[in-house]
Structures are given as C-alpha cells and as structure tokens.
PAPATOR-813025 format. One record per atom (N, C-alpha, C): residue number from 0; residue in one letter; atom name; x, y, z. Coordinates in steps of 0.02 Angstrom, whole numbers, plus 32768, in hexadecimal, padded with zeros to 4 digits. Example, Ala and Ser with C-alpha at 12.3 -4.5 7.8 and 13.67 -1.06 7.14 Angstrom:
REC  num  residu  atome     x     y     z
REC    0       A      N  8294  7EE4  8186
REC    0       A     CA  8267  7F1F  8186
REC    0       A      C  8294  7F5B  8186
REC    1       S      N  8282  7F90  8162
REC    1       S     CA  82AC  7FCB  8165
REC    1       S      C  8285  8002  818A
***
This chain:
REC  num  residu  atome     x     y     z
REC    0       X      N  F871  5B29  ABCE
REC    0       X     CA  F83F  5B3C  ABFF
REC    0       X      C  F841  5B0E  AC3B
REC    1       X      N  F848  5AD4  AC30
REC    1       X     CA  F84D  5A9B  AC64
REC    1       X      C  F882  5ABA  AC9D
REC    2       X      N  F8C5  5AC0  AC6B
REC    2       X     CA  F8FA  5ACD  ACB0
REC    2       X      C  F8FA  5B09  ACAB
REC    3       X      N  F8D2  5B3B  AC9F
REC    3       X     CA  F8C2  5B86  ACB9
REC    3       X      C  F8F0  5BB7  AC90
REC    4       X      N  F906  5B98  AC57
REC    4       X     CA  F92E  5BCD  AC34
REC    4       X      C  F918  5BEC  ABEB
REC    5       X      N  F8E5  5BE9  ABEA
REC    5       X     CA  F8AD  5C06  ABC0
REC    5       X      C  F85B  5C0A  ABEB
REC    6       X      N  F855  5C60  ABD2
REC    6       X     CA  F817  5C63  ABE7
REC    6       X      C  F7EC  5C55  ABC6
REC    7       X      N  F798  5C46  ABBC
REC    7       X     CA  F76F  5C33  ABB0
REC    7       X      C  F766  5C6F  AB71
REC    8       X      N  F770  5CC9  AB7D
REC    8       X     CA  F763  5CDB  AB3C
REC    8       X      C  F78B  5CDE  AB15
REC    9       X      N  F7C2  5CB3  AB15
REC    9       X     CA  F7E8  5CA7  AAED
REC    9       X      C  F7ED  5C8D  AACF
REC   10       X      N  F7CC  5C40  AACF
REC   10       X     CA  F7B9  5C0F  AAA9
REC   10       X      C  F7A7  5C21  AA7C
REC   11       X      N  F78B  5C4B  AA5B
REC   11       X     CA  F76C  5C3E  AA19
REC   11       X      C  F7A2  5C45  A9EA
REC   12       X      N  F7C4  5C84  A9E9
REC   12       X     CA  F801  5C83  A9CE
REC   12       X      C  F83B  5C4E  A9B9
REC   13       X      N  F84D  5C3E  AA02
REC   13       X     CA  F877  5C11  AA07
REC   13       X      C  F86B  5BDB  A9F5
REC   14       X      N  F82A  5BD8  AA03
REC   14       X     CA  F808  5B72  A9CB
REC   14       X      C  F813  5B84  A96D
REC   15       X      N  F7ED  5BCA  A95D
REC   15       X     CA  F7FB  5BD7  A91D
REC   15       X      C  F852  5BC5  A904
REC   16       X      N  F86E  5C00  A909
REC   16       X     CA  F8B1  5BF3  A916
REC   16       X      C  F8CA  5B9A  A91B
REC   17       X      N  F8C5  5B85  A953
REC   17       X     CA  F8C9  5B40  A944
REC   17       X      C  F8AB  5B0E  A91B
REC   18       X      N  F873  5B1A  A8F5
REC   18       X     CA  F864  5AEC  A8CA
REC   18       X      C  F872  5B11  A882
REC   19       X      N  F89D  5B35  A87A
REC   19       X     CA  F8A5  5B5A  A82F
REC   19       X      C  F8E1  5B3F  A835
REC   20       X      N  F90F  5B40  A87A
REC   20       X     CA  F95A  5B30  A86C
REC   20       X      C  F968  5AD8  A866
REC   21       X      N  F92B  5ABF  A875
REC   21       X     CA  F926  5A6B  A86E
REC   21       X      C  F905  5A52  A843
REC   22       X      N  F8DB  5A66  A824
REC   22       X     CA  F8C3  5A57  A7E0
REC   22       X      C  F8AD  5A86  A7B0
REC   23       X      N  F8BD  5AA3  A7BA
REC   23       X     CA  F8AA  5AEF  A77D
REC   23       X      C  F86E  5B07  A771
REC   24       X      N  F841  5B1E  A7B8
REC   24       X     CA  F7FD  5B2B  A7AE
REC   24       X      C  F7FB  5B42  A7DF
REC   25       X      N  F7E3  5B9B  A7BC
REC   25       X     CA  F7CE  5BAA  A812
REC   25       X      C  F78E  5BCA  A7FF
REC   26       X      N  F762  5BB3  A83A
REC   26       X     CA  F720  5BC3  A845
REC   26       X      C  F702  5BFE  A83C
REC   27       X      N  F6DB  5C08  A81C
REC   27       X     CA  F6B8  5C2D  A812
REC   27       X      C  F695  5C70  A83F
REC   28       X      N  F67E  5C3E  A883
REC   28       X     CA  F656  5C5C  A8B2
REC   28       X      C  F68A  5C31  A8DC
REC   29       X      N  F676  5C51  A924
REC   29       X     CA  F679  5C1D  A963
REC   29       X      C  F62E  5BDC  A954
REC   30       X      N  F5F6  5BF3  A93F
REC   30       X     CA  F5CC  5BC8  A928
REC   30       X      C  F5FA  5B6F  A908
REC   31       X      N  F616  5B83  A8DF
REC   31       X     CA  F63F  5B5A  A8B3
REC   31       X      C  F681  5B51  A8DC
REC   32       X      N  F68E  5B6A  A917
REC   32       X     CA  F6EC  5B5B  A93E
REC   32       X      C  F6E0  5B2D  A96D
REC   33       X      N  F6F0  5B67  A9A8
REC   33       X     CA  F6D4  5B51  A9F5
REC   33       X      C  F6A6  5B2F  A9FE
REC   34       X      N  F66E  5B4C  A9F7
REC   34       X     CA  F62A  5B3D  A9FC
REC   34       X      C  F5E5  5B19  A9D1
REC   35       X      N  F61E  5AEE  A9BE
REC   35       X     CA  F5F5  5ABC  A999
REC   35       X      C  F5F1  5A78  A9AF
REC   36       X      N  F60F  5A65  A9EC
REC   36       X     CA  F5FA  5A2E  AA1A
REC   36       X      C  F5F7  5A49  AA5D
REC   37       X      N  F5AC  5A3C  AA82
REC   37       X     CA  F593  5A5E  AAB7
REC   37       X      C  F5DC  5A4E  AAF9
REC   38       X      N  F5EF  5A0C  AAEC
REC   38       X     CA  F61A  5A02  AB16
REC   38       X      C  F64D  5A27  AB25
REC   39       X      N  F687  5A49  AAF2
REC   39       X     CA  F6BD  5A82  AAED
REC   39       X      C  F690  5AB8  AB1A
REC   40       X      N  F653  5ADA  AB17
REC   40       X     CA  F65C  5B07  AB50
REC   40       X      C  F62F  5B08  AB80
REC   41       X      N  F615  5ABB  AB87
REC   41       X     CA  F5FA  5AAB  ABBB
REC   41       X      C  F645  5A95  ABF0
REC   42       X      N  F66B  5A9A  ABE1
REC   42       X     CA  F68D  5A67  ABF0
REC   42       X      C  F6A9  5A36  AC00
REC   43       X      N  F676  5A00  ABF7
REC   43       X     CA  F677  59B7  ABFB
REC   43       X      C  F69B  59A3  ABBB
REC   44       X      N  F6DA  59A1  ABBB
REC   44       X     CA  F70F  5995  AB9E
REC   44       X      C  F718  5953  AB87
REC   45       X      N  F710  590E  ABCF
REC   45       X     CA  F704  58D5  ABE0
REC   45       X      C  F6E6  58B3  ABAC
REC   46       X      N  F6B7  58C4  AB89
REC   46       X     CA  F68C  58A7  AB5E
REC   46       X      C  F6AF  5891  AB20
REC   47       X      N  F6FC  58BD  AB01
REC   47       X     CA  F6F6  58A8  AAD3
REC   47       X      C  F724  5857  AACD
REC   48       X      N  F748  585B  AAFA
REC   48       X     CA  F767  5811  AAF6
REC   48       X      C  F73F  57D2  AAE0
REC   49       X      N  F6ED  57E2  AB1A
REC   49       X     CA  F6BC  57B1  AAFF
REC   49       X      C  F68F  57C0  AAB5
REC   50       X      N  F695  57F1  AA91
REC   50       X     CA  F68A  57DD  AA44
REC   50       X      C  F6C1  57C7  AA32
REC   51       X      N  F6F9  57B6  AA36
REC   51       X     CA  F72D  578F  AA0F
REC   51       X      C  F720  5746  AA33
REC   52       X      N  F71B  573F  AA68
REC   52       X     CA  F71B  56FA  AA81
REC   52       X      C  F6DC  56CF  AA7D
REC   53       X      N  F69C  56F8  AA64
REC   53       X     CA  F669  56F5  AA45
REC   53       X      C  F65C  56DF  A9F8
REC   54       X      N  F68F  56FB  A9DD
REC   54       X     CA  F6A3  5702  A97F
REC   54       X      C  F6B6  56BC  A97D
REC   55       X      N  F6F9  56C0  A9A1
REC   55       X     CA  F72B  5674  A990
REC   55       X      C  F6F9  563E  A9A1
REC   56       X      N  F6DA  5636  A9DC
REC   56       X     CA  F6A0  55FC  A9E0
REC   56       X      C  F667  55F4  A9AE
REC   57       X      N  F659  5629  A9A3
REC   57       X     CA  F61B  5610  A966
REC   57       X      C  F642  5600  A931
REC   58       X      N  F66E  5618  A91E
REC   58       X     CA  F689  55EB  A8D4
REC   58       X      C  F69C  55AE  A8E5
REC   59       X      N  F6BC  55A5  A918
REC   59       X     CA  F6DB  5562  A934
REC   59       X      C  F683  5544  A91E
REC   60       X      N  F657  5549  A937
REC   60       X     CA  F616  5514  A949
REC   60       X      C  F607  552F  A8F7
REC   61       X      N  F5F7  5549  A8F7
REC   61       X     CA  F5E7  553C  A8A1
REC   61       X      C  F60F  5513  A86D
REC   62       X      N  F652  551D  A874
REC   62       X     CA  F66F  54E6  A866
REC   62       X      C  F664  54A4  A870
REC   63       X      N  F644  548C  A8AC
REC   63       X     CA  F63D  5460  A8C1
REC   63       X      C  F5FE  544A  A8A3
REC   64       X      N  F5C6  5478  A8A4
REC   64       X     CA  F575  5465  A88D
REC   64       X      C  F597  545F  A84C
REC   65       X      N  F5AE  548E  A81C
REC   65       X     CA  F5CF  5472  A7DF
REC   65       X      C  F5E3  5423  A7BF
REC   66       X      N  F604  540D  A7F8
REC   66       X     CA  F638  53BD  A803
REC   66       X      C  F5EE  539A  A800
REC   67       X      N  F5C5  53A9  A82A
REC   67       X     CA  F593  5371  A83B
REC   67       X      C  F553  536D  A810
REC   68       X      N  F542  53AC  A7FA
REC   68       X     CA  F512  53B5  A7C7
REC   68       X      C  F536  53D2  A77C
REC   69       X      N  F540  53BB  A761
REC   69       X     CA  F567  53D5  A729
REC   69       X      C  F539  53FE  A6F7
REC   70       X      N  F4F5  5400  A6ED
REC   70       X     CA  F4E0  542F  A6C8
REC   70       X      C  F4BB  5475  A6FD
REC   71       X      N  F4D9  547C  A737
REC   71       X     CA  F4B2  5495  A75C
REC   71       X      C  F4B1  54E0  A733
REC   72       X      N  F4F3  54FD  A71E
REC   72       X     CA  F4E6  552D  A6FA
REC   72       X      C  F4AB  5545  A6CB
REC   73       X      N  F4A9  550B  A68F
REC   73       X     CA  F461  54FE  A671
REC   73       X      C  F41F  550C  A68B
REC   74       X      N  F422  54D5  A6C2
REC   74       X     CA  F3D9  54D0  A6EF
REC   74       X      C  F3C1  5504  A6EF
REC   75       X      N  F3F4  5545  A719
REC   75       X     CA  F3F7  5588  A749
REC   75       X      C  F3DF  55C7  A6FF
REC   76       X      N  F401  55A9  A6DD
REC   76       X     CA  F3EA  55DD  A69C
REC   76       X      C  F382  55CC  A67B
REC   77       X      N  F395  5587  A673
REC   77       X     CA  F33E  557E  A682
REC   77       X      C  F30B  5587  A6AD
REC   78       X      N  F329  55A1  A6F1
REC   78       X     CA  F2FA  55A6  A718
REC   78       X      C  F2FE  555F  A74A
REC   79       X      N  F31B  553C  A72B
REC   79       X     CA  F320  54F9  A757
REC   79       X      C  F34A  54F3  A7B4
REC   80       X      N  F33A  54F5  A7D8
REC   80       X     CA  F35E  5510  A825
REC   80       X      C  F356  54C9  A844
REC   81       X      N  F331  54A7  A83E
REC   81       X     CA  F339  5478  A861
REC   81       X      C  F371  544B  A876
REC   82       X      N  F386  5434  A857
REC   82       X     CA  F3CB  5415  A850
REC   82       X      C  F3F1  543F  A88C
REC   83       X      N  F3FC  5464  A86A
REC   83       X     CA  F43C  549E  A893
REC   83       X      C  F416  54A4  A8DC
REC   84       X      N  F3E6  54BA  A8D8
REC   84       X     CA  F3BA  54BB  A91C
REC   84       X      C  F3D5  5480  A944
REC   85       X      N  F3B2  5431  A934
REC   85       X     CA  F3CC  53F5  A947
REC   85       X      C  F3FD  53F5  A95F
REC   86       X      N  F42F  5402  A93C
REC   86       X     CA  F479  540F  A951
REC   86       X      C  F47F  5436  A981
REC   87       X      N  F479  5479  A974
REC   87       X     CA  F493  548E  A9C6
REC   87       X      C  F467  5477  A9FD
REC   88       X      N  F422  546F  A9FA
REC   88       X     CA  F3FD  5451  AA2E
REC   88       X      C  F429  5419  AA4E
REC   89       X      N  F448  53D4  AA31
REC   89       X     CA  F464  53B7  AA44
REC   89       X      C  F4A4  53D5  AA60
REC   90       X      N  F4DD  53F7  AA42
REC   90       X     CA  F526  53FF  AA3F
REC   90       X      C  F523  543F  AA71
REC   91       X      N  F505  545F  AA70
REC   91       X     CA  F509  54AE  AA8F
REC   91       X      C  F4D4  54B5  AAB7
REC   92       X      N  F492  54CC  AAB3
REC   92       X     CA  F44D  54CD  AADE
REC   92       X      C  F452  54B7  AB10
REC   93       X      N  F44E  5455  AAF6
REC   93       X     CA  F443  5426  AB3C
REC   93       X      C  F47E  542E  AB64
REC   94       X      N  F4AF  544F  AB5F
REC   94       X     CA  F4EA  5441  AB8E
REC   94       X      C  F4FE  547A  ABB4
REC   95       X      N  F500  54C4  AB87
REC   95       X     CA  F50D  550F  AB9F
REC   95       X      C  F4FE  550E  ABEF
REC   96       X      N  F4D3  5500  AC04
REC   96       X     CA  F4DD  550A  AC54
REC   96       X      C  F4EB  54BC  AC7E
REC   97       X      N  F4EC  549F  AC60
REC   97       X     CA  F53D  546C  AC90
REC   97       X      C  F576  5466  AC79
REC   98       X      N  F58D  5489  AC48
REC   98       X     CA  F5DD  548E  AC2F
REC   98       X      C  F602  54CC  AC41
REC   99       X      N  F649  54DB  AC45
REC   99       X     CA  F667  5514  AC4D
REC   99       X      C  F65E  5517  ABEC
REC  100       X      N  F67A  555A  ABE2
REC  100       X     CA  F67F  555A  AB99
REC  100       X      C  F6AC  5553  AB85
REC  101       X      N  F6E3  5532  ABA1
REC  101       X     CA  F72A  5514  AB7F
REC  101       X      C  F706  54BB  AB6B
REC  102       X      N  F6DF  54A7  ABA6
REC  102       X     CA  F6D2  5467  AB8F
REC  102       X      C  F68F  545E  AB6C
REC  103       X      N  F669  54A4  AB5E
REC  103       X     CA  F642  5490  AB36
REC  103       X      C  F64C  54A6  AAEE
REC  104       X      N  F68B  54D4  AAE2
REC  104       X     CA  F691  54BB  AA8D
REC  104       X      C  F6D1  5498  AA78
REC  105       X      N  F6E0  547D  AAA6
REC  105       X     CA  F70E  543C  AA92
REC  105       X      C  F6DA  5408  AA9C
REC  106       X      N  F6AF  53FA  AABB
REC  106       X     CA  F671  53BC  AAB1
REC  106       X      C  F649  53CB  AA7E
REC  107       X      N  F62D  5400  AA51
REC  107       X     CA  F614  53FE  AA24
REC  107       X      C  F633  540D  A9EF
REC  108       X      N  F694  5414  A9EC
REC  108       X     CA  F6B2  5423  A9A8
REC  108       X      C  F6D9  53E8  A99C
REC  109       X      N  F6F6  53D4  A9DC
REC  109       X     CA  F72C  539E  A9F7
REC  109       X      C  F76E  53B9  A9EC
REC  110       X      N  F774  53F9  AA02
REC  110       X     CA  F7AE  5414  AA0F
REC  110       X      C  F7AB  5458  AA37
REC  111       X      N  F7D7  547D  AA5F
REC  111       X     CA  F7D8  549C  AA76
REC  111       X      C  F7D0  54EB  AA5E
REC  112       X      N  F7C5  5519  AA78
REC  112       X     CA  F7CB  5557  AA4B
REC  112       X      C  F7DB  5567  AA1F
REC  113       X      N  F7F5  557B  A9E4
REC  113       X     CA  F823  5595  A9C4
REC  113       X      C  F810  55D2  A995
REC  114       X      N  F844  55E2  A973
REC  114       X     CA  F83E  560F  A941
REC  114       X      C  F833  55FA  A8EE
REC  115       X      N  F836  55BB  A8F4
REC  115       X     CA  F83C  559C  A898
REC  115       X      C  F7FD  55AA  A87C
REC  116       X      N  F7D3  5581  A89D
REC  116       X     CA  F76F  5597  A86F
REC  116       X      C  F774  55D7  A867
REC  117       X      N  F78F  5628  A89C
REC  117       X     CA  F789  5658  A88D
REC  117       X      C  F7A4  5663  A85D
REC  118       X      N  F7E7  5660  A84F
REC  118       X     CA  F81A  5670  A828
REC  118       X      C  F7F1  566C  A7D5
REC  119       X      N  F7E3  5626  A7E5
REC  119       X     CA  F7BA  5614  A796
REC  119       X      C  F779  563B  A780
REC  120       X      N  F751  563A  A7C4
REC  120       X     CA  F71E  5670  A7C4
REC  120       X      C  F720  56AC  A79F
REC  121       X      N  F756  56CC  A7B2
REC  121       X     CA  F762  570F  A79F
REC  121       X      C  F78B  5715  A754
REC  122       X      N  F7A4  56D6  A749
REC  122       X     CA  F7C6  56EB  A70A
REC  122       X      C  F77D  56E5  A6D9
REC  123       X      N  F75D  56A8  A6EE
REC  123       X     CA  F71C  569B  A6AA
REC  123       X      C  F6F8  56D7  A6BC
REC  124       X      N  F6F6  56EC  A6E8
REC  124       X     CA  F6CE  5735  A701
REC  124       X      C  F6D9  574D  A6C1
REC  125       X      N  F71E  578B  A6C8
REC  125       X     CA  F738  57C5  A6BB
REC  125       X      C  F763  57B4  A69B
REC  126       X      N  F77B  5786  A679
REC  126       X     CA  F7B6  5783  A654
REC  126       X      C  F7AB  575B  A61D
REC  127       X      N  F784  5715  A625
REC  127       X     CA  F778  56ED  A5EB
REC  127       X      C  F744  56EF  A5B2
REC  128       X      N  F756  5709  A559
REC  128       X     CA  F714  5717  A542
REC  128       X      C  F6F6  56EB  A53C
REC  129       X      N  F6A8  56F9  A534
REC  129       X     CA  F691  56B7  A523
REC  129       X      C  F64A  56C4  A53B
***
C-alpha cells in the first residue's frame, strides 16, 4: 500500500493470505487480520518500530531494577511498588526530560541498547516452564 501496489480493499485478503503462509493461521474475520491494530488502517504504520524500541527498553530497565533490587519481583507480587517506584524515580523519571534516550538507558542500565534482557525476556516469557 505504501508504494501503491496494493489497494486498500485488498488488504484483507492479502494480510490473511500472508499470515497463513508465515505462520499457519489465518484469521478468522478481518476483525482478527487487518484490523486488529487501529494503526494498519489508519495508516500510521510509523508506530510500530516504536513498540519494539519501546519492548527492548523496558526489559533492558527491568533488568536493571532487577540488578539493583533483587527481590523486586517478590515485592511487585505483594503489592510492594515502592522500591521499583524509587528506582525509576531516580534512574528514569528524574532524568526523561534532560536525557536523549540513548543516554538515558545506558545511565540507568550502564549499557547501551540492546537486544539481550529482551532475548531473555521472551524466552522466560514463552519458552521457559516454570
């Protein structure tokens, strides 16, 4: 649709079609295809780079509140927030509007972007029992 070689009522199809031939599921409805993130036919497309660049930073900083509070998991299951609160108040809060965000989660992880906290993220996610 971007470079004009699909029309708009075509999409539905062609998204079905493409997600049966990439993971073996095709939707039900357009409810369940196309049209299940307002963005695909709003078309603010743009957005989704920033949920991935959104994803990788919060695990990165959770990792990090992890490193520094070690039962924060615990706490968070009791109801306990403070801690974690503390933490980003200091590491993230107090800084978000005088840092770019390259230097503010390398100042509150002490390293630069990456993909590793995700990586791990997603395996204890969806992959590790337990």
């Amino acid at each position: 649709m971007i470079a004009g070689d699909l029309a708009p009522r075509d999409l539905p199809g062609v998204w079905a079609e493409g997600l049966e031939k990439l993971i073996g599921i095709a939707p039900a409805d357009d409810r369940d295809g196309c049209l299940q993130d307002i963005h695909w036919y709003d078309g603010a497309w743009g957005y989704f780079p920033t949920y991935t660049l959104g994803a990788l930073i919060a695990a990165q900083l959770f990792a990090a509140v992890r490193r520094a509070v070690p039962d924060v998991d615990g706490q968070i299951a009791t109801g306990i927030f403070r801690p974690l609160f503390d933490w980003l108040g200091t590491n993230v809060h107090g800084k978000a509007s005088l840092l770019s965000t390259a230097e503010l989660v390398e100042g509150a992880t002490g390293a630069g972007l990456g993909t590793a906290d995700f990586h791990r993220h997603l395996r204890a996610r969806y992959l590790e029992e337990g």
